[in-house]
C-alpha positions as CSV (number, residue, x, y, z in Angstrom):
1,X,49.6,-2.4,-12.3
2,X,52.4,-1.3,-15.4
3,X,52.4,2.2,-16.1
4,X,50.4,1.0,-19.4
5,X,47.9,-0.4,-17.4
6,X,47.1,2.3,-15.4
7,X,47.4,4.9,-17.9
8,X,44.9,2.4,-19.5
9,X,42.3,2.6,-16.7
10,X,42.6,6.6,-16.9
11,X,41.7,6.7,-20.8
12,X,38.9,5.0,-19.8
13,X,37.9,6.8,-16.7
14,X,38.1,9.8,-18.6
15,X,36.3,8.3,-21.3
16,X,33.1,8.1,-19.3
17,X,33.1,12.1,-19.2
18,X,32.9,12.2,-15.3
19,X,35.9,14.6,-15.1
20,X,34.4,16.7,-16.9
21,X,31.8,17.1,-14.7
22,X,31.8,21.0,-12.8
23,X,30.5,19.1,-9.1
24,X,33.0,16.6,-9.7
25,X,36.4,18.6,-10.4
26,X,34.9,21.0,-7.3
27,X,34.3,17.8,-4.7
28,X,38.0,16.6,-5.7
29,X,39.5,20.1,-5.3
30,X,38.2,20.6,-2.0
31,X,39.4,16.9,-1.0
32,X,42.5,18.0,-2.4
33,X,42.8,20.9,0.0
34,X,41.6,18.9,2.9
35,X,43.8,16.4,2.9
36,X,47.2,19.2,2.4
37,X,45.6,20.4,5.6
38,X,44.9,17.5,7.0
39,X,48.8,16.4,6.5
40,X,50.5,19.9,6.8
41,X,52.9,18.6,9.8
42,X,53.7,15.7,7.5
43,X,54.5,17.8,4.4
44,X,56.8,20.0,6.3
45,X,58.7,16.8,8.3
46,X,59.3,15.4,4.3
47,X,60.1,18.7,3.2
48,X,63.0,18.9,5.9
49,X,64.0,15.5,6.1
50,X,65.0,16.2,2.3
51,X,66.1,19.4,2.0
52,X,66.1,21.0,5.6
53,X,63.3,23.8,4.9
54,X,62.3,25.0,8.8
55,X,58.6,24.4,8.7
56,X,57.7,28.2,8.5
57,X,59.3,28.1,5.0
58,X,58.4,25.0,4.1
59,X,54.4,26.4,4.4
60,X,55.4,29.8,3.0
61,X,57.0,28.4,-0.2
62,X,55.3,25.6,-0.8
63,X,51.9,24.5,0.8
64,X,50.4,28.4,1.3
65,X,51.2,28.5,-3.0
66,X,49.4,25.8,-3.5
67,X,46.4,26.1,-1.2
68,X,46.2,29.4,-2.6
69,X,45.9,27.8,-6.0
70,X,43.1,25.6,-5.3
71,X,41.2,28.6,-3.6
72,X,41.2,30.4,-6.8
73,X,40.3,27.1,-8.8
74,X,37.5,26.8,-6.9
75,X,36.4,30.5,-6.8
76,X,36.7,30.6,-10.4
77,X,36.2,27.4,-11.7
78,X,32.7,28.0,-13.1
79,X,33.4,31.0,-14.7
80,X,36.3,29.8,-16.5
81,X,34.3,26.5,-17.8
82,X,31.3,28.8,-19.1
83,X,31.2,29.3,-22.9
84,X,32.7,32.2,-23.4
85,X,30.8,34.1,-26.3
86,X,32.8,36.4,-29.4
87,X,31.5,38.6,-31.6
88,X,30.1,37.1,-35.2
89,X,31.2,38.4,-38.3
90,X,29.5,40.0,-40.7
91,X,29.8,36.7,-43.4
92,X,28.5,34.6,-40.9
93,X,24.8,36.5,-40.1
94,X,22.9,35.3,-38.2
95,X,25.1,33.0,-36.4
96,X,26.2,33.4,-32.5
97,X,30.1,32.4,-32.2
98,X,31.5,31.0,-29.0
99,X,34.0,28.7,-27.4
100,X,34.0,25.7,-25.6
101,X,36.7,25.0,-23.0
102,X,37.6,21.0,-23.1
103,X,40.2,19.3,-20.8
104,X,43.0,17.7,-22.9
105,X,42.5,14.1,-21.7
106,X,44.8,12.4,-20.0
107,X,47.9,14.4,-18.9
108,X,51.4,13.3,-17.3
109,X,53.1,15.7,-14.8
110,X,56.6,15.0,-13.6
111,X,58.2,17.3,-11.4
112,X,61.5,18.5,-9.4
113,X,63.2,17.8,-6.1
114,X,63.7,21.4,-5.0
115,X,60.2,22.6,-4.3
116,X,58.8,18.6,-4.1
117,X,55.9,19.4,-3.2
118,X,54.3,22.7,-4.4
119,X,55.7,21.9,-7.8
120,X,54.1,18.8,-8.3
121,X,50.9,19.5,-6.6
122,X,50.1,23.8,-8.2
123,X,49.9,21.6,-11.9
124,X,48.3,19.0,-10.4
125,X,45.5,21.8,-8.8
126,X,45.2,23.2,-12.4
127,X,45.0,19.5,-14.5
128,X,42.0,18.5,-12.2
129,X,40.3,22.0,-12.2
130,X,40.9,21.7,-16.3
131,X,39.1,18.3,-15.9
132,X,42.0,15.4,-16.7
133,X,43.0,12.7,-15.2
134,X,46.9,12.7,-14.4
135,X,49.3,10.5,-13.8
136,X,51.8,11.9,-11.4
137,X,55.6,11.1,-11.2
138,X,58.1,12.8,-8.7
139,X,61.5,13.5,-8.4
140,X,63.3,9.8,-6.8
141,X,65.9,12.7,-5.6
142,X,63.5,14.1,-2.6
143,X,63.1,10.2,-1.5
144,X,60.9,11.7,1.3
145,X,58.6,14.5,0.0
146,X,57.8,11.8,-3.0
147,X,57.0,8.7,-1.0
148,X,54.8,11.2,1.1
149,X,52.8,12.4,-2.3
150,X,52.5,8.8,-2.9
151,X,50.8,8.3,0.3
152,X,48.6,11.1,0.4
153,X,47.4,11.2,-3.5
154,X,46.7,7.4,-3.2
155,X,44.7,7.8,-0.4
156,X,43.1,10.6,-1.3
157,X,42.1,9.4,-5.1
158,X,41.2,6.4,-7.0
159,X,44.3,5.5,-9.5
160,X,41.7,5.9,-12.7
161,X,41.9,9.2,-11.7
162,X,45.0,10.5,-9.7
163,X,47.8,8.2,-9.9
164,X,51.5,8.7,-8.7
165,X,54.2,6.3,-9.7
166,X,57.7,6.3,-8.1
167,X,61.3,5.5,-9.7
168,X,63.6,7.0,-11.2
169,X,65.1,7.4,-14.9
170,X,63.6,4.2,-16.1
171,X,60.6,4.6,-14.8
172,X,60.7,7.9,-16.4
173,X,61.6,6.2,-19.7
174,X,58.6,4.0,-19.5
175,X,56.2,6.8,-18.9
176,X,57.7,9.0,-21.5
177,X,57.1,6.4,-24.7
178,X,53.1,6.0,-23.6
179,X,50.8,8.2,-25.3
180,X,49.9,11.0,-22.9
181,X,47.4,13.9,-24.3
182,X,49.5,16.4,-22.4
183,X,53.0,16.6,-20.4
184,X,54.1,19.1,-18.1
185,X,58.1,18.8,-17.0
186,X,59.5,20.9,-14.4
187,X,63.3,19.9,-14.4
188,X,66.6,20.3,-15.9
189,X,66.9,21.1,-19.9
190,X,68.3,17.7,-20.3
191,X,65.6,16.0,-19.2
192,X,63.3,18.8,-21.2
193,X,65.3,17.4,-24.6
194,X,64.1,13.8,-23.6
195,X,60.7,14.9,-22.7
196,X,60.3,16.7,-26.7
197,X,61.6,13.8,-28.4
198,X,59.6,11.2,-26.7
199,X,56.4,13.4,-27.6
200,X,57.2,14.5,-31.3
201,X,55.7,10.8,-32.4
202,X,52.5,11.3,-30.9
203,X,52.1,15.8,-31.7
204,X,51.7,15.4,-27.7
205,X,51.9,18.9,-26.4
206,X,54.3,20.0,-24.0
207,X,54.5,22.2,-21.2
208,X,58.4,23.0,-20.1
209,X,59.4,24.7,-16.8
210,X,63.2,24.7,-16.7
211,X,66.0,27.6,-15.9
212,X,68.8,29.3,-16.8
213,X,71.0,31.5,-15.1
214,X,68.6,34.8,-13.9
215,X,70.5,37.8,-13.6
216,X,70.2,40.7,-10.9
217,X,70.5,44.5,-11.9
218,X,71.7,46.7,-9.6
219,X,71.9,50.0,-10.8
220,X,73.7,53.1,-9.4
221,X,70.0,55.0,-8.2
222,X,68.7,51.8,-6.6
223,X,67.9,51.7,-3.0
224,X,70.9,49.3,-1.8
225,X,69.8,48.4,1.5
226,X,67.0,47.4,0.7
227,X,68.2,45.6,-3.2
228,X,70.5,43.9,-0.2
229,X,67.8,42.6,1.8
230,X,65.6,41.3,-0.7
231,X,68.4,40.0,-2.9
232,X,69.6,38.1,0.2
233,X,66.0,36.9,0.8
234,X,65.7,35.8,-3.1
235,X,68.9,34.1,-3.3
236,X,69.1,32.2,-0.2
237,X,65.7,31.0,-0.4
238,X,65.9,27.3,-0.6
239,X,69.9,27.5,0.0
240,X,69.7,28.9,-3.8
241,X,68.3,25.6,-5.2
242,X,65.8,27.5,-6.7
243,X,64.8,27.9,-10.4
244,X,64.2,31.5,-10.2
245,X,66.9,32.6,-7.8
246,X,68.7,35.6,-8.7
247,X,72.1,33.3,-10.0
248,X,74.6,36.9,-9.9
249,X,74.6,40.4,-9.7
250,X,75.5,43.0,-12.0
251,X,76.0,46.2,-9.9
252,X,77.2,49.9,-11.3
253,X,80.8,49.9,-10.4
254,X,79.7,52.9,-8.2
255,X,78.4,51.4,-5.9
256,X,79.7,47.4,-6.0
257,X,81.6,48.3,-2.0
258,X,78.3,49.5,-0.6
259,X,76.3,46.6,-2.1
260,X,79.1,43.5,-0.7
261,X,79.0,45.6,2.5
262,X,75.1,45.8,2.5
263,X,74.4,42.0,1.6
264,X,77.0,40.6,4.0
265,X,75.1,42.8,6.9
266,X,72.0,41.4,5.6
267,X,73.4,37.6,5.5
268,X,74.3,37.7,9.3
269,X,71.2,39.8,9.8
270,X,68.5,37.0,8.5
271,X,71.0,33.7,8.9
272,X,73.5,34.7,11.7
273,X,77.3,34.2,11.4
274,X,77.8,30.1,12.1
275,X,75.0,29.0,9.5
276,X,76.9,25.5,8.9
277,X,75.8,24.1,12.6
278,X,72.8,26.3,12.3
279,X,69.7,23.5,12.3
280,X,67.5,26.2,10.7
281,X,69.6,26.4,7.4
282,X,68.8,23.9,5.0
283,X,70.9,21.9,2.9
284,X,72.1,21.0,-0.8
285,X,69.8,18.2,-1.8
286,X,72.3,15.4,-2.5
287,X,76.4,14.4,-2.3
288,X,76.1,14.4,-6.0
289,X,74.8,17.9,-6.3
290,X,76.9,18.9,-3.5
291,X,80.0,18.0,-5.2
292,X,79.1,20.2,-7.9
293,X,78.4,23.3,-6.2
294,X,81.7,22.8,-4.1
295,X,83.7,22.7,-7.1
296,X,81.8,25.9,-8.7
297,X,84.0,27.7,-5.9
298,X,87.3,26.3,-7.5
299,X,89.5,29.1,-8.2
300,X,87.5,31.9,-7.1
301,X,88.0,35.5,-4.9
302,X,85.6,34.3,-2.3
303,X,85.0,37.9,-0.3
304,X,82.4,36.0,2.1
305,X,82.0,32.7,3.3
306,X,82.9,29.7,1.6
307,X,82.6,27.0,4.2
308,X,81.5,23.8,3.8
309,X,80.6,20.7,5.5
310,X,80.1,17.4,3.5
311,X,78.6,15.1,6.3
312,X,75.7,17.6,6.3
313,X,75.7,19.0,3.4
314,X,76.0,22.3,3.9
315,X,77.9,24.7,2.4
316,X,77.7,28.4,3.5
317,X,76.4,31.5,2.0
318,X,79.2,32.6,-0.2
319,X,79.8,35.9,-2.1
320,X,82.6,35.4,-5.3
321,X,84.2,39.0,-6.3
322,X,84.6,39.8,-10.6
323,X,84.9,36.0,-11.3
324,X,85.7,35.5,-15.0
325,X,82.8,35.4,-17.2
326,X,84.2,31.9,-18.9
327,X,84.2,29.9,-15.6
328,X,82.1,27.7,-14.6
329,X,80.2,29.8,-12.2
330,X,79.3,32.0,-14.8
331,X,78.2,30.1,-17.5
332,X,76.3,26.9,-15.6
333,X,73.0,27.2,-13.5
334,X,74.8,27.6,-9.7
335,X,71.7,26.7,-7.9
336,X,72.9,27.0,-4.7
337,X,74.1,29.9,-2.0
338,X,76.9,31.2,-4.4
339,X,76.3,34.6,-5.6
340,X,79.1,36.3,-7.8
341,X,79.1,40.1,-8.0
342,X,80.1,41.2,-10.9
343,X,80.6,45.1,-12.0
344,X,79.4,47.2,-15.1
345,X,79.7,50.8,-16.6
346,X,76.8,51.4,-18.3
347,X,73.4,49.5,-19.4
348,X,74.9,48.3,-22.7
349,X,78.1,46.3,-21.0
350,X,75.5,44.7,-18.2
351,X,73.5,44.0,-21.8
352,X,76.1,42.1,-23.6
353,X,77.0,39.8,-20.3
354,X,73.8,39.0,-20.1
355,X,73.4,38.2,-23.6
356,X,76.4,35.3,-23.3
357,X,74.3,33.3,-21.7
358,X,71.2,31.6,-23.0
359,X,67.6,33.0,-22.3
360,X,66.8,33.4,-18.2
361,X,63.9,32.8,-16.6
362,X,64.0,35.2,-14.5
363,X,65.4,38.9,-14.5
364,X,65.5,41.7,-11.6
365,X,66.2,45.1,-11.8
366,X,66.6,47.6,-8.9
367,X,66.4,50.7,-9.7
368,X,64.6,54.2,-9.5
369,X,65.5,55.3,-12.7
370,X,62.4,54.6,-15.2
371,X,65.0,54.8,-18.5
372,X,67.4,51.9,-16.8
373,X,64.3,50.1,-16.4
374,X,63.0,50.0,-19.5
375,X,66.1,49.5,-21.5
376,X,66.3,46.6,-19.6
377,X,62.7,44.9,-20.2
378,X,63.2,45.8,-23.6
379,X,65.8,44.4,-24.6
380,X,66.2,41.9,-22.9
381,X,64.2,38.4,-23.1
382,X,63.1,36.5,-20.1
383,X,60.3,34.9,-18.5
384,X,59.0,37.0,-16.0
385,X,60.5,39.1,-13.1
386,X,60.6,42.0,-10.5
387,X,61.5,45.3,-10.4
388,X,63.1,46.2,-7.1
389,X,62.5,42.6,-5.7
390,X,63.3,39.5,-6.6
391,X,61.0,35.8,-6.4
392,X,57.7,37.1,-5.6
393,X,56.2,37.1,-8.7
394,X,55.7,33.8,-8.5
395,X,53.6,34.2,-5.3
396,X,50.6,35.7,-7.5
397,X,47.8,33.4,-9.1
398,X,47.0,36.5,-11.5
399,X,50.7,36.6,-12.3
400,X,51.4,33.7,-15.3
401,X,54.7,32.0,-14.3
402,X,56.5,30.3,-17.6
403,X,60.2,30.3,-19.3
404,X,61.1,31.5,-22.8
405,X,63.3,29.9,-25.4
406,X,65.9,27.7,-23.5
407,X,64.4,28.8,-20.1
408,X,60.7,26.3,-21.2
409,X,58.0,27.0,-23.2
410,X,53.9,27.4,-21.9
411,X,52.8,28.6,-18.5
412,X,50.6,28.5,-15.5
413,X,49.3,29.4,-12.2
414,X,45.7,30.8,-11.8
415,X,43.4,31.1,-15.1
416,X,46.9,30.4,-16.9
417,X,47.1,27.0,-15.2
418,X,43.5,26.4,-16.6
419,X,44.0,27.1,-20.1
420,X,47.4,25.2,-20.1
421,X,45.1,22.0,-19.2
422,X,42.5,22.9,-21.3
423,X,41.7,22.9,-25.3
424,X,39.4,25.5,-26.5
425,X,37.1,24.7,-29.0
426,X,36.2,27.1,-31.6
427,X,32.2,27.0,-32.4
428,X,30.1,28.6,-34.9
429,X,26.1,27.9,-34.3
430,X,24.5,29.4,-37.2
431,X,20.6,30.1,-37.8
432,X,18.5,28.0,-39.7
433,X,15.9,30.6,-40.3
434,X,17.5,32.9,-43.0
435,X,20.0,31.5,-44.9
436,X,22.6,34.1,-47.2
437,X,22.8,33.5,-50.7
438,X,26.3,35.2,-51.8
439,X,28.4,32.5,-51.4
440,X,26.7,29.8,-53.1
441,X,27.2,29.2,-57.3
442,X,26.6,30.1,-59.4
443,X,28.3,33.7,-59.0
444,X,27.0,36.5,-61.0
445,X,28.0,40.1,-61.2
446,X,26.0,40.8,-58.2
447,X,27.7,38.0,-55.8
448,X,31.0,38.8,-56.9
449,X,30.0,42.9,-56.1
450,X,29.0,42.0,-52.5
451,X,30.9,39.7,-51.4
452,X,33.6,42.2,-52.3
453,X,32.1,44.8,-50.5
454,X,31.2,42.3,-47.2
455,X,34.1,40.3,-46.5
């Protein structure tokens, strides 16, 4: 079938209101989970084959979030479907005012190659709870993990339902002039612009996960073996190809030696000192990717690492000393293992670096000092972040994860995810028994006196 047709076959599925049945979103959840289970060695064999995750990470980062997901889906599903009842206002006696939470229809997720698989399944987990059908289109860069999610999701669903269609930027074309109730884009902002314009014509509302360059706080009272150890752990996730890695550090010039020493000891400690022939570090995703990052280095004070090997790949994790705040490195996404270090004097220089760059997703402070802290969250506009960690965040269902300004727009994860899906409808159900006289005509001297004195 086109992509017309089968988005055809879903408007009508969904037409017949059996999505929107409580039994049936819970049966397809749990078949959901079953089959992620049932396939876990498979997921994590795709997962390497395209980006070299070991398979602890791989189920750490990417099946455990999403298996998590659907556990809370199904632990709260009914809850979140009941109508949820508001007060009634005073005009309105005697009415009873609730609302009514209604899937959006028919909803198109397309999603990244650097988390293939948790990214494109999490929405996925909260479109079905919501009760939609989806269409499902994955990144052609992670060749494996996609052609894997084609497998599984076509096995596992009827197309009507859950389909996933594979190709790349003309397939994405296609998809993008249909008529979708609902889109949800994890990608690059380039791809976000395209993903607005083709839903302006039909008001279709949009969901946008992108990035941004997410900076890292150090400041002077922060614990710095320990900022080391998780900034290491944040950064390197992934090899850096990740959308909320910290992308550089601003440290108090105080303490910038005892940081470099602190997250070189903590590189050898987690990675070891050869990580280009190390099988257990993973890799940049493509040659064309690649090529970018490599050149990213061009011209810089590399104080650690630096290596690279293009047959595999690989390049190692690399620590960049001051670089100038007009390169390339400093201005563009890295998304890598490149981390610049750069030095300030006091919160209102690390404010005004920040600032030259558009909004991040992410930002992380470490610090002990509650004043540093909050200057920070106040003034500066982001996402969503950690204080004295970095990444985790995203680990928590309870936790909305979403971008602001040029970083996306809308979130998810846990009741978030739901209400992303969902359209509430506002209902008034008032009482046939009495019915209030003030705001009919005519209006006398009386009316006009109460209705003053009531609304």
């Amino acid at each position: 079938m086109t992509t017309a047709e089968i988005l055809k076959s879903q408007q009508e599925f969904y037409a017949s209101n059996v999505t929107k049945d409580i039994k049936f979103r819970i049966k397809n959840l749990k078949l959901l989970k079953q089959t992620i289970i049932a396939n876990e060695h498979k997921i994590c064999e795709a997962l390497n084959k395209d980006l070299g995750k070991t398979e602890l990470e791989s189920y750490m980062c990417e099946v455990a979030l999403v298996l998590n997901e659907i556990d809370y889906m199904l632990k709260h599903l009914k809850s979140f479907t009941k109508n949820h009842r508001v007060s009634t206002s005073l005009a309105n006696f005697p009415a009873k005012s609730y609302t009514v939470a209604c899937p959006k229809g028919n909803v198109l997720i397309m999603s990244p190659w650097n988390y293939p698989f948790m990214l494109t399944i999490e929405p996925l987990v909260d479109a079905l709870a919501a009760g939609n059908t989806v269409i499902v289109k994955p990144s052609n860069i992670s060749k494996n993990t996609s052609e894997l999610l084609y497998n599984l999701l076509s096995s596992t669903f009827d197309a009507k339902y859950v389909a996933v269609i594979l190709g790349g930027r003309e397939v994405n074309q296609d998809l993008l002039k249909l008529k979708f109730d609902h889109i949800f884009f994890t990608g690059s902002r380039a791809v976000g612009h395209e993903v607005i314009k083709s839903a302006e014509p039909y008001f279709t509302p949009v969901t946008l996960e992108l990035g941004g360059k997410s900076p890292c706080i150090v400041d002077k009272t922060a614990d710095i073996a320990l900022s080391a150890k998780r900034i290491v752990f944040g950064k390197l996730l992934n090899v850096g190809q990740t959308c909320i890695a910290p992308d550089y550090v601003l440290v108090h010039e105080s303490c910038k030696e005892l940081l470099l020493r602190s997250l070189i000891l903590e590189i050898e400690l987690q990675y070891g000192k050869n990580t280009i022939l190390d099988d257990s570090y993973g890799k940049i995703v493509s040659d064309r990717h690649f090529q970018r990052v490599i050149k990213l280095l061009d011209g810089q004070n590399i104080v650690y690492g630096g290596k690279f090997d293009e047959n595999t790949l690989k390049l190692e994790p690399t620590i960049l000393d001051n670089p100038s705040l007009d390169s390339r490195v400093m201005t563009e996404e890295i998304f890598g293992p490149i981390l610049p270090i750069v030095t300030y004097k006091t919160n209102e220089e690390a404010f005004s670096i920040i600032k030259r760059n558009d909004t991040p997703l992410a930002l992380y402070v470490f610090t002990k000092d509650k004043t540093v802290k909050s200057y920070f969250l106040n003034n500066i506009q982001f996402g969503g972040g950690c204080i004295n960690d970095c990444i985790m965040h995203i680990t928590s269902t309870l936790l909305p994860f979403g971008g602001v300004g040029q970083s996306g727009m809308g979130a998810y994860h846990g009741k978030r995810g739901f209400d992303t899906f969902s359209h509430y409808k506002s209902m008034l159900e008032k009482s046939t028994t009495i019915d209030v006289p003030l705001r009919y005509r005519p209006h006398g001297d009386f009316k006009k006196k109460a209705i003053r004195k009531f609304l």
